[in-house]
C-alpha positions as CSV (number, residue, x, y, z in Angstrom):
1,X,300.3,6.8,128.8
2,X,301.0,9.2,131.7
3,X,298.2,10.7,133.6
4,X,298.3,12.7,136.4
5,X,295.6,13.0,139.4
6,X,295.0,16.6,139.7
7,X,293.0,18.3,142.8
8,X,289.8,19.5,141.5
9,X,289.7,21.8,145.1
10,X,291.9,24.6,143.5
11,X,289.1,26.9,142.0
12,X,290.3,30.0,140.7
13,X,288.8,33.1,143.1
14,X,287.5,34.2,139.4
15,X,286.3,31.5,137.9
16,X,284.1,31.4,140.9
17,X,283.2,35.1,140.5
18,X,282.2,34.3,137.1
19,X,279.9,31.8,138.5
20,X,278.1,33.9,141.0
21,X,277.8,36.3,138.0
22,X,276.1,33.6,135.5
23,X,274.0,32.7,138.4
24,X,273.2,36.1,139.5
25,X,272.2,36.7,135.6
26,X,270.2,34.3,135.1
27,X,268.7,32.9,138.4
28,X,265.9,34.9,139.0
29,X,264.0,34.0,135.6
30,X,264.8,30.3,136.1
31,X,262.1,28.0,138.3
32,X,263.9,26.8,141.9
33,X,264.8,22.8,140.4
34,X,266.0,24.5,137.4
35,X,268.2,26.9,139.3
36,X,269.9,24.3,140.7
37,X,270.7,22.8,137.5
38,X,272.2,25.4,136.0
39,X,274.3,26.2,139.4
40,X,275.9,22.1,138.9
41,X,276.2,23.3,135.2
42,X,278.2,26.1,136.8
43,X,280.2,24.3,138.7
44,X,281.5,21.5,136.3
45,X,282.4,24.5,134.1
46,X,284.3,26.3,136.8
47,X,285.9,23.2,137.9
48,X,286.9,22.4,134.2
49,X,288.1,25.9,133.3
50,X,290.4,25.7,136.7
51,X,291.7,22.4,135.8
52,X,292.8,23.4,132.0
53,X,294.0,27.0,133.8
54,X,296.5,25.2,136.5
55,X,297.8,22.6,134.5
56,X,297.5,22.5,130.9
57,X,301.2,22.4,128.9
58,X,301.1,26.2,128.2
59,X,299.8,28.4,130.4
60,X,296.6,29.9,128.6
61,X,295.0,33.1,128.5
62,X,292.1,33.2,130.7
63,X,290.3,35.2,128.6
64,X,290.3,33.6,125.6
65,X,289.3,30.3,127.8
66,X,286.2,32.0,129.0
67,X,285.6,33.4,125.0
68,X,286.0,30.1,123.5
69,X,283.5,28.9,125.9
70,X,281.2,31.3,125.1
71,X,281.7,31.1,121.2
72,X,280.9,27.3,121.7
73,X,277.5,28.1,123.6
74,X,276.2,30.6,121.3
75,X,277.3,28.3,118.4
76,X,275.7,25.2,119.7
77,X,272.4,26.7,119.3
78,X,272.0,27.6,116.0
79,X,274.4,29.0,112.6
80,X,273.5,32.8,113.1
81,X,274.3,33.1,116.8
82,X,277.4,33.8,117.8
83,X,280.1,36.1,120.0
84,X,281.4,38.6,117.7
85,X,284.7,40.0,119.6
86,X,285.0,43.9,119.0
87,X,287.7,43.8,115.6
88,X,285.0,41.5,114.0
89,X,281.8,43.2,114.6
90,X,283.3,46.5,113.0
91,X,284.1,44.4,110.0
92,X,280.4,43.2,110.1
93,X,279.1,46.3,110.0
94,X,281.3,47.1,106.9
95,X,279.7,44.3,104.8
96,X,276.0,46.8,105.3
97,X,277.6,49.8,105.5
98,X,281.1,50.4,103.9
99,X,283.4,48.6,101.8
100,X,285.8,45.9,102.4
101,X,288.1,43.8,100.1
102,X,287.0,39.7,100.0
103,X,285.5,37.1,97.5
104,X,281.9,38.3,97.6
105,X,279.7,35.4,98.7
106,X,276.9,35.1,100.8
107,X,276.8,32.0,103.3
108,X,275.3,29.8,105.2
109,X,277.3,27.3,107.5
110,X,275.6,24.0,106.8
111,X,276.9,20.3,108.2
112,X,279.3,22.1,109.3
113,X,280.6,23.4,106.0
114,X,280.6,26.7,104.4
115,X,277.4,26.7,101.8
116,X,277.3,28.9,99.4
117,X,273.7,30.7,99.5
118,X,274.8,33.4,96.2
119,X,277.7,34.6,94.7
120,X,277.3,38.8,95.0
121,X,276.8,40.3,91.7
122,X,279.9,41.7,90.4
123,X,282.0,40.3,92.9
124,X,285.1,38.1,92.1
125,X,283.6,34.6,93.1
126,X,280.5,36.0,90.6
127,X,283.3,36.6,87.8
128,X,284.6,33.3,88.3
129,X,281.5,31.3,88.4
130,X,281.1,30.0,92.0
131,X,277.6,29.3,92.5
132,X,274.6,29.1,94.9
133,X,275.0,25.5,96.4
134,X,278.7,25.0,96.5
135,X,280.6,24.1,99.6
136,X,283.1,25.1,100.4
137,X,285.6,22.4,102.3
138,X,289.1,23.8,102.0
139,X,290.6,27.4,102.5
140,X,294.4,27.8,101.5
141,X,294.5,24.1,101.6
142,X,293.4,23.5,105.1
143,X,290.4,21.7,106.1
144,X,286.7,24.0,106.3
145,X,285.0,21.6,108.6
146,X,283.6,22.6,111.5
147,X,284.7,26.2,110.6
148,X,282.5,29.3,112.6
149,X,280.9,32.4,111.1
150,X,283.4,34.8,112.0
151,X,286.1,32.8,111.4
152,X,284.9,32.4,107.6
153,X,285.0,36.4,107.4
154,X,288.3,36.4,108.6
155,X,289.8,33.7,106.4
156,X,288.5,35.2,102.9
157,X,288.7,38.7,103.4
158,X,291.9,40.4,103.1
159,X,293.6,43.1,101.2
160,X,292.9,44.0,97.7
161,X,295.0,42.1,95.2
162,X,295.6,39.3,97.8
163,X,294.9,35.3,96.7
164,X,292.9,33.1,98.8
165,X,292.6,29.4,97.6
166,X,289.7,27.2,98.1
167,X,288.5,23.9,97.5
168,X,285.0,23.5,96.5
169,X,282.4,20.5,95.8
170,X,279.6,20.7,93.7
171,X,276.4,18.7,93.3
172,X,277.2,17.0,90.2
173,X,281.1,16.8,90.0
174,X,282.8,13.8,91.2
175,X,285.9,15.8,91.9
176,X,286.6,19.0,94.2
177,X,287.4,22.2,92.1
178,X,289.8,24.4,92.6
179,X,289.8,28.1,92.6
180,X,292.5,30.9,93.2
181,X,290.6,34.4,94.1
182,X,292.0,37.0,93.8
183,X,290.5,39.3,96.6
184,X,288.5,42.4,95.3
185,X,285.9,45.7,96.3
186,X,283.1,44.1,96.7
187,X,280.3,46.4,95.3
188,X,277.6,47.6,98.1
189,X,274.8,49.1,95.9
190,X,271.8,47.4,96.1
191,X,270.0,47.9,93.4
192,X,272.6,47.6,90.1
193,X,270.4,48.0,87.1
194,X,266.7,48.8,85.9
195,X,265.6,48.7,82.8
196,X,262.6,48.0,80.5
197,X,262.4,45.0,79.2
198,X,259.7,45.6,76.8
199,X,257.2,48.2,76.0
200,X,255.6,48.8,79.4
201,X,256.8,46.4,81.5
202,X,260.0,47.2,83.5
203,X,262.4,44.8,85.7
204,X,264.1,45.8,89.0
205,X,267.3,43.8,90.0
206,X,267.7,44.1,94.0
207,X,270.6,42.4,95.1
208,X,270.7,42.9,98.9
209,X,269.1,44.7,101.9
210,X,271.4,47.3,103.0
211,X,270.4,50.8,104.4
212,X,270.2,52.5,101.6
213,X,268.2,49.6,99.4
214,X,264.2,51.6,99.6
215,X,265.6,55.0,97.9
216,X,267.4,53.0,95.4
217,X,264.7,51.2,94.6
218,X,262.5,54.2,95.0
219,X,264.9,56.0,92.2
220,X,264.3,52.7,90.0
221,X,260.4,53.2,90.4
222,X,260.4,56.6,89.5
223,X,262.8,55.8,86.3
224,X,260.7,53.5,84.9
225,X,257.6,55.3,85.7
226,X,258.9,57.8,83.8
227,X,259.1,55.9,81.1
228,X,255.4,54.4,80.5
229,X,255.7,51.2,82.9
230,X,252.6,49.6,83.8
231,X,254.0,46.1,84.6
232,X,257.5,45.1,86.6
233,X,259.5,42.2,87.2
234,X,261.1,42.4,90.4
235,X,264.2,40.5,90.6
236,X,264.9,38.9,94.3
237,X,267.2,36.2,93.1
238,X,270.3,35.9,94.9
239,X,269.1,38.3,97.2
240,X,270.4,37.1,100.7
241,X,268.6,39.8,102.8
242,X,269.8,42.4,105.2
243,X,268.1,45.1,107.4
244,X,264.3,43.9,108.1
245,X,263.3,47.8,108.4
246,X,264.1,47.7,104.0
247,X,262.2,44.9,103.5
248,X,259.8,46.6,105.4
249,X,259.3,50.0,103.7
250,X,259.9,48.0,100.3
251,X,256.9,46.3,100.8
252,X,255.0,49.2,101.8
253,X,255.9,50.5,98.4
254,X,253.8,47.9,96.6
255,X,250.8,47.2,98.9
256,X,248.2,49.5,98.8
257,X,246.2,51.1,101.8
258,X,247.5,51.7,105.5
259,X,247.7,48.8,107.8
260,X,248.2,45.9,106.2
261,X,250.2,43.2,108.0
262,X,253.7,42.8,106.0
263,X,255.3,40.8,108.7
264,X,255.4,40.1,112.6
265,X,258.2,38.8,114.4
266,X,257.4,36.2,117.1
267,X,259.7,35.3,120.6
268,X,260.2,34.0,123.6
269,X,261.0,37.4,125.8
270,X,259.2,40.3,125.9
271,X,260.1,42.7,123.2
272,X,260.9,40.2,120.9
273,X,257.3,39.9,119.5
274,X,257.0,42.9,117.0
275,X,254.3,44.0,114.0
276,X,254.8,45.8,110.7
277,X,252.6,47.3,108.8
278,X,251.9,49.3,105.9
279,X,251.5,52.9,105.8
280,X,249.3,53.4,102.4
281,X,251.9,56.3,101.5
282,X,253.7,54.3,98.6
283,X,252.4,57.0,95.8
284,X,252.9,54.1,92.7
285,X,250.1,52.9,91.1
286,X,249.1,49.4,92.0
287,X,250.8,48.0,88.6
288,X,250.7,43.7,87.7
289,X,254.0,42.4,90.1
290,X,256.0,39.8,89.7
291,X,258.8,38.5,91.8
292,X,261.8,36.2,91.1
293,X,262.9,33.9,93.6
294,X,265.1,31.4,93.9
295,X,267.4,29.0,96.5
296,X,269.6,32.0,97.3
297,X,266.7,34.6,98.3
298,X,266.9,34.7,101.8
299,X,265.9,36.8,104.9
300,X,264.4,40.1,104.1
301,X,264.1,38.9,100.3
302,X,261.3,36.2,101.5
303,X,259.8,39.0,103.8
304,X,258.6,41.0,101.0
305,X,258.0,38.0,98.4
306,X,256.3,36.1,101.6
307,X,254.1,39.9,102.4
308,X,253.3,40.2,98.8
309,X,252.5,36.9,97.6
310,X,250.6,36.0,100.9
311,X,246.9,34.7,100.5
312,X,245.8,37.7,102.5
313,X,247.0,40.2,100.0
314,X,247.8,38.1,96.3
315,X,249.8,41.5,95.3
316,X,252.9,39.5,93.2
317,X,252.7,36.2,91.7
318,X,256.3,34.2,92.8
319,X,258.1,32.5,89.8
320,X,260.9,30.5,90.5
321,X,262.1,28.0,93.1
322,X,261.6,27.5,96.5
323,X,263.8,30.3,98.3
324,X,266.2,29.6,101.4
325,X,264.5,29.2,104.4
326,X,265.8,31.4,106.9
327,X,263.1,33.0,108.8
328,X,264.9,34.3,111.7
329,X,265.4,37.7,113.5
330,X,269.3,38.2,115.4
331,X,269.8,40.4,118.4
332,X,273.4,42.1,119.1
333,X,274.0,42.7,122.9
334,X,276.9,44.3,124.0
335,X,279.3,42.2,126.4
336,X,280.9,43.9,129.5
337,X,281.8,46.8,128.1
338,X,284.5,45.0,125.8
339,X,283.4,46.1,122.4
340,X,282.5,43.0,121.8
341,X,278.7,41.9,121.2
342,X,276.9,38.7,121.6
343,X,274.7,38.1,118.7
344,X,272.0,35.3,119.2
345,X,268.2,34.4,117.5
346,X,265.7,35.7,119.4
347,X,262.2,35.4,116.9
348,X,261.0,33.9,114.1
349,X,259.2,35.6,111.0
350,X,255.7,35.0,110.2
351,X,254.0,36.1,106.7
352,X,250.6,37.6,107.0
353,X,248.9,34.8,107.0
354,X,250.8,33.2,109.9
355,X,253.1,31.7,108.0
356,X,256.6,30.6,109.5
357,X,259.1,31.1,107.5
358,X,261.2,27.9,108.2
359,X,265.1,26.5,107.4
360,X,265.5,23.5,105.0
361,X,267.1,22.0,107.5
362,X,264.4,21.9,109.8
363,X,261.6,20.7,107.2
364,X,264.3,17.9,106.0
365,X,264.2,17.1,109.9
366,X,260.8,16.7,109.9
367,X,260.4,15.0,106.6
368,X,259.2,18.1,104.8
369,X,260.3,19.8,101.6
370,X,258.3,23.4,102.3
371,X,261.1,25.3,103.9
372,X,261.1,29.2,103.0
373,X,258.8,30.6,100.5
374,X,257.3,28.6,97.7
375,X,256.8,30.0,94.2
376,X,253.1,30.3,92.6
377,X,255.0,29.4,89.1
378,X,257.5,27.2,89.7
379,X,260.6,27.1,87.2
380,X,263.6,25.0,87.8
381,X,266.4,25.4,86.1
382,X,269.0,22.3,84.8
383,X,272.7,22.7,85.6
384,X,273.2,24.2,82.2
385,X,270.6,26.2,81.8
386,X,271.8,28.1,85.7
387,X,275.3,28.2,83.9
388,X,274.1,29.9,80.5
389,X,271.9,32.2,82.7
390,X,274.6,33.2,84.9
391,X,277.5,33.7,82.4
392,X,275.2,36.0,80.3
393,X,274.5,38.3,83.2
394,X,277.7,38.5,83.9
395,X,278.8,39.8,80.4
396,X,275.8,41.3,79.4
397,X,275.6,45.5,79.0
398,X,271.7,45.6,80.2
399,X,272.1,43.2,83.1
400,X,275.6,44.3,84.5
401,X,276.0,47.8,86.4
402,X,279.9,47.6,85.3
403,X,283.1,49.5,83.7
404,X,283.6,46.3,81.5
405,X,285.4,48.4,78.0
406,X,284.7,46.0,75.2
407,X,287.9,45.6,74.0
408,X,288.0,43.2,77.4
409,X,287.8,39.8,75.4
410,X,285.7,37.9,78.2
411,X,283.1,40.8,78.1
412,X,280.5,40.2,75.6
413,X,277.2,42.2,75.1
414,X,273.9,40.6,74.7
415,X,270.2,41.8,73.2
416,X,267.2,41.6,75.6
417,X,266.0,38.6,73.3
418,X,269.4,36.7,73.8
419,X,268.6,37.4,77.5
420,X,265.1,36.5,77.7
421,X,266.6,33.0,75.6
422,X,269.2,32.2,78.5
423,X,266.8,33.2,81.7
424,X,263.6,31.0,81.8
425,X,262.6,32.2,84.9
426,X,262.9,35.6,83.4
427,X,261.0,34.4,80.6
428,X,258.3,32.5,82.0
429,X,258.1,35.7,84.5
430,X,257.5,37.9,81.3
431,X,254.7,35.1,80.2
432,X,252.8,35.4,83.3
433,X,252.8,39.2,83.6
434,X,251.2,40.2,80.2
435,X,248.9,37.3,81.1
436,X,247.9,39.4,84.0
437,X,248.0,42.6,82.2
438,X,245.0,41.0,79.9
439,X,243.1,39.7,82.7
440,X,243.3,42.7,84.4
441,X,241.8,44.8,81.2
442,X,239.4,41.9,80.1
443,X,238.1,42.4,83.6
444,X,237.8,46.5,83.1
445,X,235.7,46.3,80.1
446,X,233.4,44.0,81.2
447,X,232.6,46.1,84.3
448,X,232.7,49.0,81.7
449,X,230.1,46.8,79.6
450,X,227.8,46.2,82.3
């Protein structure tokens, strides 16, 4: 082995600039002892990043040096903060407001591997029966370990009609399994598909929080409304969150009266620590609720099942299984004027009641199993019964917003009853409703008695 003594003296003049910048940034918040810390901090890094600049095999870009550094800061803190150069965060902001071409999964990166939190409805990984749970540890054959957020985005998106091969494991199987996607739209509505599910009780399917998610759901109200509901099923399963102000006016649209708490946010900095309230304009009747929940409701799906199940206001009864656990709020800085943004956790959500919503990961830490939201009615479902379930919504007429013809020999319709038969959560969901339905009007005649 060769190794060469190198004089650490050389520092580049802007490597040191960026020093005095870091210090400048962040030196006046920081206590004298810790100052000083983080200036030797400093200075190792400057040293390092001079040594790699002046004599590593290639000569590097000093850019991308500084980049990586700061990708590996951000990432080192938690999944879901992160440097999002400028190409990257445009394509982020397509997944809530346009359309783009991938495999349609939402994700969360655990032990260091790509976790599937839900397939998106209608999307090709939906289609070919990936499900919430899966890991992903291979993309076109090369290893997924380690892999970052944005990286993920860029590896399985791509144009429509492209293939993208990964290796998956799954809880249960002894041996990886293999899929070949073949990269597709991947829908943005939020809301697919309403419908009544018997005589006066209706069922709402939301399948993400995008920008648009309140006036679709709004139009969904108003539908069945129209129709003679007086009980609802509202259907957050899969749902893997978006934009907290839609989880905010969603809730809204189920709790009556003004100012009640739906959530707070709590941080660190000052402006970080927000409150939301109701406004008491929803204009629906205060009808029975129930919500489905599962693993893969996350985010703004556990804000409004957290708001409305809470102790504080006992608007919906939860049936289901315990949802995801991720209970935090993200803040996008732009970074010198680049185009590119830093985005980094900056508060926590708490339910009315003061509830934080925690990660899995944390409660495992701790040697806890109440991460996310809990379910009043708990129903799990078997690895067969998730299969049937799944595989009928995704041929069935009521349950899929789609253009399936039915000469398509994979497509297959269903009745409400063959439904009801493969979803126990949907069923036990029904059960629970009409029980409230006859409490509630057990409870009106006797006050009409007395």
């Amino acid at each position: 082995m060769f190794i060469k003594r190198v004089n650490r003296s050389a520092v580049l003049p802007w490597a040191a600039g960026l020093v005095v910048l870091l210090l400048a940034l962040g030196g006046g918040a920081l206590a004298a002892n810790k100052s000083q810390n983080l200036y030797g901090k400093l200075r190792t890094f400057n040293e390092i990043l001079t040594l790699v600049h002046n004599n590593y095999v290639e000569e590097p870009d000093s850019d991308h040096l500084v980049e990586n550094a700061i990708q590996g800061m951000l990432e080192g803190l938690d999944p879901h903060s992160s440097y999002v150069d400028a190409e990257r965060y445009e394509k982020m902001q397509e997944r809530n407001e346009g359309e783009y071409f991938g495999i349609g999964i939402s994700f969360d990166i655990r032990d260091g591997y790509i976790t599937v939190i839900s397939p998106i409805e209608g999307s090709p990984s939906d289609r070919l029966g990936i499900r919430a749970g899966d890991r992903i540890v291979k993309i076109d054959g090369e290893s997924a370990k380690g892999i970052s957020t944005e990286v993920v985005y860029d590896k399985l998106r791509g144009p429509k009609g492209s293939i993208v091969h990964v290796t998956i494991q799954r809880d249960g199987y002894d041996d990886p399994i293999e899929y070949d996607i073949v990269r597709d739209k991947i829908p943005i509505y939020s809301v697919p598909y309403h419908f009544m599910v018997r005589p006066g009780v209706g069922y709402i399917r939301a399948i993400r929080f995008s920008k648009t998610t309140s006036e679709e759901l709004e139009t969904a109200l108003q539908n069945l409304e129209n129709q003679g509901m007086k009980r609802l099923i509202l259907d957050l399963r899969g749902n893997t969150g978006g934009f907290l102000n839609q989880a905010v006016e969603i809730s809204d649209k189920f709790l009556p009266g003004s100012k009640k708490m739906i959530v707070y946010t709590k941080g660190r900095i000052p402006g970080s620590s927000e409150e939301y309230y109701s406004t008491g304009s929803t204009g629906h009747p205060a009808v029975p609720l129930i919500v489905l929940v599962n693993h893969g409701s996350a985010s703004a799906s556990e804000i409004v099942a957290g708001a409305l199940a809470d102790p504080i206001h006992k608007r919906a009864v939860l049936v289901g299984t315990r949802t995801h656990g991720k209970g935090s709020v993200q803040g996008i800085t732009g970074y010198l004027g680049k185009g590119a943004q830093l985005k980094y956790t900056m508060a926590y959500y708490h339910l009315p009641s003061g509830q934080k919503v925690e990660s899995q990961e944390a409660m495992e830490k701790k040697g806890r199993k109440d991460w996310g939201v809990g379910p009043n009615v708990e129903v799990d479902l078997r690895s067969d019964e998730l299969k049937k379930m799944l595989d009928v919504q995704r041929h069935n007429d009521v349950l899929m917003k789609a253009d399936h013809e039915e000469k398509d020999e994979d497509f297959k319709k269903h009745t409400i009853e063959e439904t009801l038969a493969s979803d126990p959560q949907m069923a036990v969901g029904l059960l629970v409703i009409r029980s409230k339905l006859i409490e509630a009007e057990t409870l009106a005649r006797a006050q009409l008695n007395n």
